[in-house]
Backbone bond lengths (Angstrom), bond angles and torsions (degrees), N, CA, C in turn:
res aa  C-N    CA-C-N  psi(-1)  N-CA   C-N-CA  omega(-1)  CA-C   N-CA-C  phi
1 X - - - 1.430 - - 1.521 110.46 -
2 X 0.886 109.43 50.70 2.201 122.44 175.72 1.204 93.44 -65.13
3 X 1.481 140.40 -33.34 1.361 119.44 -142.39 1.962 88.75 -95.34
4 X 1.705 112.90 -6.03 1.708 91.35 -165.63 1.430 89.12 -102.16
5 X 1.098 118.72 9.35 2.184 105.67 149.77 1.371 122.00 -42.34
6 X 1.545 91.64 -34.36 1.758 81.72 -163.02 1.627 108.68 -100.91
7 X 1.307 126.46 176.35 1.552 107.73 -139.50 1.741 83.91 -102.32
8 X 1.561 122.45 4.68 1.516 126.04 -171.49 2.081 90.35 -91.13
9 X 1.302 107.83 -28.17 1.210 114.43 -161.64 1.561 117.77 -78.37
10 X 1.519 93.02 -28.74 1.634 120.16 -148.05 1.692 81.94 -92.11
11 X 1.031 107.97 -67.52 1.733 120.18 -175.79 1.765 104.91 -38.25
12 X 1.138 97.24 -63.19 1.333 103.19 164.40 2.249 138.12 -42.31
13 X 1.549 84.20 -39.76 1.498 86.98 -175.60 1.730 106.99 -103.76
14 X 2.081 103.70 8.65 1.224 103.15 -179.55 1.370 104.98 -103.62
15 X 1.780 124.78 -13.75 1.399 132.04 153.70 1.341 110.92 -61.27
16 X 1.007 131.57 -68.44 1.677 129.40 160.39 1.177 120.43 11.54
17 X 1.598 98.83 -79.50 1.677 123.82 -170.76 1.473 96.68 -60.82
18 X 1.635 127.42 -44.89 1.075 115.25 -134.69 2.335 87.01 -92.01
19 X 1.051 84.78 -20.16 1.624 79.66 -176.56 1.984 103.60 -60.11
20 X 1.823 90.06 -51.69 1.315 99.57 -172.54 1.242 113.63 -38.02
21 X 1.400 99.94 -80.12 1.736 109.05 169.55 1.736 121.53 -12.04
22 X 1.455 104.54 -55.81 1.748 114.65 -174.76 1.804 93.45 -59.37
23 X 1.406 114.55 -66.55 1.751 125.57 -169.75 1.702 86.12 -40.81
24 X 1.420 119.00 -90.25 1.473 123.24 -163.90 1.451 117.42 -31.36
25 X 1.089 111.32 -50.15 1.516 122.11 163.79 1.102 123.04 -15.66
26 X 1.827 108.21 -84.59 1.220 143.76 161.18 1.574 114.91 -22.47
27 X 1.119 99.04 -63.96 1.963 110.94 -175.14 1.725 96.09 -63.69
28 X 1.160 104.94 -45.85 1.909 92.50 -172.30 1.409 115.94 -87.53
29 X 1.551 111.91 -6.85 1.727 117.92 149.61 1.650 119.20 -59.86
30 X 1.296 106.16 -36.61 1.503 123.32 -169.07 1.457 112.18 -74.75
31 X 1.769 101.70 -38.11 1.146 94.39 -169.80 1.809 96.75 -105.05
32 X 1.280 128.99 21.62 1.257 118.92 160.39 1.860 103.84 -87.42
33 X 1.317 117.63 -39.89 1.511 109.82 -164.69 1.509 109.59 -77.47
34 X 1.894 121.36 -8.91 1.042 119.57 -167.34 1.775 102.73 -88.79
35 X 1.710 107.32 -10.29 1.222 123.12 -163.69 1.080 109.94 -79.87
36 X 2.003 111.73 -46.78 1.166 132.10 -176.70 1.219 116.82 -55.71
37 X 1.904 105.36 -33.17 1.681 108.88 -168.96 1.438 100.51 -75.99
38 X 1.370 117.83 -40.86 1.527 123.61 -163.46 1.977 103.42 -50.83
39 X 1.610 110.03 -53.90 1.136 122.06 -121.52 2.033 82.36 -74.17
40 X 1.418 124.15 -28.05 1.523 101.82 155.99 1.492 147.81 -67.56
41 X 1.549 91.64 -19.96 1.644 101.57 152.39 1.462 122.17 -58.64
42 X 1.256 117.16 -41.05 1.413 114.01 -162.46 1.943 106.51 -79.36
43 X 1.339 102.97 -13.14 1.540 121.78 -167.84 1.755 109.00 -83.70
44 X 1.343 93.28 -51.25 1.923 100.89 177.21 1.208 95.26 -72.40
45 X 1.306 97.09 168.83 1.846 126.85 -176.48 1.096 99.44 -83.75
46 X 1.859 112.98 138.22 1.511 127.60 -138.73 1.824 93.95 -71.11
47 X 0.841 110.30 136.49 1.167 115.14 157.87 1.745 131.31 -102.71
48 X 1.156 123.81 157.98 1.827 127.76 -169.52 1.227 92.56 -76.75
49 X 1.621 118.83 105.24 1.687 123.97 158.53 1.117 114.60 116.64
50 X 1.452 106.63 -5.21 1.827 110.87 168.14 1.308 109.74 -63.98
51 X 1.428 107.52 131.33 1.274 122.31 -178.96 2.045 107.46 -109.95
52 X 1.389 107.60 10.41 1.281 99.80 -174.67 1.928 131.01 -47.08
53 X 1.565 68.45 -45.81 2.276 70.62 163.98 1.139 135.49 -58.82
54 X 1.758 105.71 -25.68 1.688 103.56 172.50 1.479 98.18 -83.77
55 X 1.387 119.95 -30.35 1.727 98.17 -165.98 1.746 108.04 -76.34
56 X 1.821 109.64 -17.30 1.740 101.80 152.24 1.170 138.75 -23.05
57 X 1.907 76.64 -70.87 1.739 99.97 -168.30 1.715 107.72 -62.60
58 X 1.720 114.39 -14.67 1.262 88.74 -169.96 1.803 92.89 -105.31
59 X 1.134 131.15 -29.46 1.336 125.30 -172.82 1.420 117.45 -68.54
60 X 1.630 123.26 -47.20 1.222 125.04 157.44 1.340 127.12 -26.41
61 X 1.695 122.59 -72.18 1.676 99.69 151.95 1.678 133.99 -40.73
62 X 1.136 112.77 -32.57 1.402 95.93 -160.86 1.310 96.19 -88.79
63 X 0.735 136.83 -17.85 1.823 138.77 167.89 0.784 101.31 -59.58
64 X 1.566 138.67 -71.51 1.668 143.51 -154.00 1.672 98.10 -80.89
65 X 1.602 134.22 -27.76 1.052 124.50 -171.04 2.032 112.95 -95.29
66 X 1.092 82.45 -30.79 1.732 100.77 158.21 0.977 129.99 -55.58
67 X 1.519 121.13 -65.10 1.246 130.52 -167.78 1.483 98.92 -80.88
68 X 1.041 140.01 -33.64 1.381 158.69 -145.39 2.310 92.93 -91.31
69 X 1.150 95.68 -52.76 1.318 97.53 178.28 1.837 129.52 -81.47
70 X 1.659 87.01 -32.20 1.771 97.64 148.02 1.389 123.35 -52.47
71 X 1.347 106.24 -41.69 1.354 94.34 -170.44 1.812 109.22 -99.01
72 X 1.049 120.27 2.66 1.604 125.64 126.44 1.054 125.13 -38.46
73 X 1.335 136.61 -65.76 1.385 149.27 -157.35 1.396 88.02 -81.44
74 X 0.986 119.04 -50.91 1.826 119.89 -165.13 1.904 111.15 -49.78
75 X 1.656 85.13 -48.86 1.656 103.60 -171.03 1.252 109.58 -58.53
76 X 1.824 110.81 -41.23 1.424 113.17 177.53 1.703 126.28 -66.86
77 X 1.146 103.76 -33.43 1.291 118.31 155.06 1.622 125.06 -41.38
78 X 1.252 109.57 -58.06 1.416 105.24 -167.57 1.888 96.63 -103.72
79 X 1.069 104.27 29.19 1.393 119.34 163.76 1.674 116.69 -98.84
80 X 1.216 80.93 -27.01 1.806 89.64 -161.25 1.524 100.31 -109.16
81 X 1.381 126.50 -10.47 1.478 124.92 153.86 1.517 138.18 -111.65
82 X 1.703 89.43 20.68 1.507 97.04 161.03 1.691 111.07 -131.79
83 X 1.924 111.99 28.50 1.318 114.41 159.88 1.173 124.49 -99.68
84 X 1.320 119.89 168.65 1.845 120.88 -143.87 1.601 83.25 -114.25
85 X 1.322 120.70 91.67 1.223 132.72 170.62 1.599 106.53 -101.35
């Protein structure tokens, strides 16, 4: 990363993060409320047409891979504005 020395570079790879951060966010917001809805489906007695296990299988990643990568982006962030450049 030579090119985020320079303050054209830095600005640049600190919009980056900061978009990332918002996207990653988003997906592991999405996939917490899709989790929340599931997790009373999966509790009542099965019903004909519940689809709660697929909306698991798909919200469970995006929560843990979301939030998980937000808070990557986040770390890098406040990494990179509390170094003595």
């Amino acid at each position: 990363m030579s090119d985020a020395r320079t303050p054209f570079g830095r600005v640049v790879l600190v919009v980056l993060l900061i978009i990332a951060t918002l996207g990653f966010g988003l997906a592991g917001l999405c996939g917490g409320v899709f989790t929340v809805m599931a997790i009373p489906e999966t509790i009542s007695p099965p019903k004909h047409g519940s689809f709660a296990g697929a909306i698991l299988f798909i919200s469970l990643p995006s929560l843990l891979i979301g939030g998980g990568l937000a808070w990557l982006c986040v770390r890098k962030l406040i990494r990179m504005s509390s170094s003595d450049d």
